[in-house]
N, C-alpha and C positions, 0 to 999 in steps of 0.2 A: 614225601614232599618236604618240601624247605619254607620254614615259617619265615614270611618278608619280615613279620614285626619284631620276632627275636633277633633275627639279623639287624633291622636296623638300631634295635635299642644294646646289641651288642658292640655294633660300631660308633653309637652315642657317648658307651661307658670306654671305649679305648678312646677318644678324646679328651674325655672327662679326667680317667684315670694320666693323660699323657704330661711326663713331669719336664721339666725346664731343660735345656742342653745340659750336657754335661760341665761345660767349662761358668754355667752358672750365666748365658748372654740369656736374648731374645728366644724367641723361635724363629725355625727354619722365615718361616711369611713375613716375620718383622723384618731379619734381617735383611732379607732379596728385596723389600721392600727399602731396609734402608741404603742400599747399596745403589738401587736404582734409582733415587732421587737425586736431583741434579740441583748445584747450587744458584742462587738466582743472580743473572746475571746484572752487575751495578751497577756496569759504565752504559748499560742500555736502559736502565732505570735512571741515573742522572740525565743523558740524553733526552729522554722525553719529559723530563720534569721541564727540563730547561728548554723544551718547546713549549711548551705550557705557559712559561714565565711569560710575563710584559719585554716589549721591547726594550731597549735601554735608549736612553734618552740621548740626543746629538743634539750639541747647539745647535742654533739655525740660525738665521740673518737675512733679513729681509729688506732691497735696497729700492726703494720709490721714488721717483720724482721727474723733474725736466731739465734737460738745457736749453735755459732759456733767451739768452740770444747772446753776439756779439757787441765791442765796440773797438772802434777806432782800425777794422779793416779794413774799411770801404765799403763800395757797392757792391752788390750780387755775390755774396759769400754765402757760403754751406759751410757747415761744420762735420766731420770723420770722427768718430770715437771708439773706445772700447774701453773694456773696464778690464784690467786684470787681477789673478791672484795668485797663491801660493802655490804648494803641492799639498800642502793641509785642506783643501778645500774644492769644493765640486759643486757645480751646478745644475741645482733642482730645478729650476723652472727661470724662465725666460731667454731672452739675448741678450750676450756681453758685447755687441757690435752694435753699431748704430750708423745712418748717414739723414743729415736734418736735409731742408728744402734748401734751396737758394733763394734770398731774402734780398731786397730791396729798399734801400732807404731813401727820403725825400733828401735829408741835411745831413750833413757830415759828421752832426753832432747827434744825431739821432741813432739809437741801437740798433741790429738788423734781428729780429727775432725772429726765432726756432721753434721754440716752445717742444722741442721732440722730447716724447717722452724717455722715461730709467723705468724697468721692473725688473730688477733678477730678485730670486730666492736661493741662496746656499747654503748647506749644511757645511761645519770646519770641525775638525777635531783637533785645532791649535790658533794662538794669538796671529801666531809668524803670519805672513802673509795676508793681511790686510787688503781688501780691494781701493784701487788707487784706479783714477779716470786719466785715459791717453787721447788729449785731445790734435785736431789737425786741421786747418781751414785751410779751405780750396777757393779760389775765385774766380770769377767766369765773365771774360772781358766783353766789348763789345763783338768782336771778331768771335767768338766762340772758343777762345782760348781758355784751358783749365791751369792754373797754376796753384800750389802750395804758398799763403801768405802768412803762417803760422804755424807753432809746434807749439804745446803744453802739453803739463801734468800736473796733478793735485791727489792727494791722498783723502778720501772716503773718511768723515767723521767715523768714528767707532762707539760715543757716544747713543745712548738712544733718542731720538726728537727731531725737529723739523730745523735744517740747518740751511745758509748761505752760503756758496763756495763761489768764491772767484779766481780764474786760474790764471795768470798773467802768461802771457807769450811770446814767444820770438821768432828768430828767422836768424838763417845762415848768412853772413854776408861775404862778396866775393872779392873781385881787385875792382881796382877803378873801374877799368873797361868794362868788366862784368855787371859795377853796378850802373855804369849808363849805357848799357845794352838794355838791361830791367827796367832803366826807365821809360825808354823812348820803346822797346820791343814787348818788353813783360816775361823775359825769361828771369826771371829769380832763381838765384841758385838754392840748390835743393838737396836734403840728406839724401844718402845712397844708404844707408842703415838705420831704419826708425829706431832700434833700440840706443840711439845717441841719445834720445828724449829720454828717459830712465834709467834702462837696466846700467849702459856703458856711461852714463854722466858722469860718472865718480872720476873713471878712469881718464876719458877721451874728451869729456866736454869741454874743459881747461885748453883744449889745441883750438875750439872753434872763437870765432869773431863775429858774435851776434849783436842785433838790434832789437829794442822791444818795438815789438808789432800789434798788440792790442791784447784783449784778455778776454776772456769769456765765463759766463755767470751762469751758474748752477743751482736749483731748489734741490736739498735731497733731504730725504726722509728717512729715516733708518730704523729697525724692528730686530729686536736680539728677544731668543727663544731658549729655554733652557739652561743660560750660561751661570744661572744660580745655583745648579745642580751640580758646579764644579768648581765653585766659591770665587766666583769670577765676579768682580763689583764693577760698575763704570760710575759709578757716582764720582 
């Protein structure tokens, strides 16, 4: 018969007795072990660190407040607006459009108030493009007639706090005939391209022959978020 326990304490002492490779490395098991280990991989170790992280901070800008009425357009006006901005900048929360009531005054010398509210929120990742208000009054005759009695614009404090803005206004005027047809008809000549009121002023406005028409008054409130985290002062 064949003794188990010599056997295995035979094969205990050829472990025991068994000496280093020849070339002086590991053993066989080290080595296949080192050869099989795989490096770890870093750019998927950065990746999820850097989910981990905190978001990174975006200034914000937060714009509140009303238009709060007309003067010097007459009766039965409503005011059109919008607020524009750059390409640095996008819109979190609210509408940059607006259209107030049509307003009624007793005296001539009396405002026609709005009171319509302003709330946008947007996040900018530059100065450039500042929100600037595009304003428009329409007025709505006896007859039911709508016409355009006014164009402005005004650029948005960039300060933070509770500001005034008044935006004075115009109108296109035409040839004679044209403007005593407006008088007696109420046709007012009228842009064929809103952007005469801003973007094209520079260029195109200098051709037009306007009259001031009245102005319109503004509460806004303004809130800047984070802009100290990019050594951004408004003081």
């Amino acid at each position: 018969g064949v003794d188990v326990g010599d056997e295995k304490n035979g094969d205990e002492g050829a472990q025991e007795h068994k000496g280093p490779e020849p070339d002086g490395g590991a053993p066989h098991s080290r080595l296949h072990e080192r050869t099989m280990r795989r490096e770890p991989d870093t750019a998927a170790t950065f990746r999820s660190t850097a989910q981990r992280g905190p978001p990174s901070k975006v200034p914000e800008v937060h714009i509140m407040g009303e238009v709060v009425g007309g003067m010097d357009f007459g009766d039965g006006v409503s005011c059109r607006w919008r607020i524009e901005h750059g390409k640095h900048w996008s819109v979190l929360e609210g509408d940059p459009n607006g259209h107030s009531q049509t307003a009624y005054i007793r005296h001539e010398t009396e405002p026609a108030a709005w009171n319509h509210p302003i709330d946008l929120h947007y996040r900018t990742t530059s100065i450039q493009g500042w929100p600037k208000i595009i304003v428009q009054i329409q007025q709505l005759d006896n007859f039911g007639r709508l016409r355009i009695v006014g164009y402005g614009f005004a650029h948005l404090p960039c300060t933070p706090g509770l500001h005034n803005i008044s935006i004075p206004c115009w109108r296109p005027t035409g040839t004679p005939n044209e403007e005593l047809t407006a008088h007696f008809l109420g046709n007012m000549p009228q842009l064929l391209d809103d952007d005469l009121i801003y973007h094209k002023a520079v260029k195109e406005r200098c051709f037009l022959i306007t009259v001031p028409s009245g102005k319109v008054e503004c509460e806004v409130s303004v809130l800047t978020r984070h802009f100290g985290d990019f050594a951004v002062d408004f003081a």
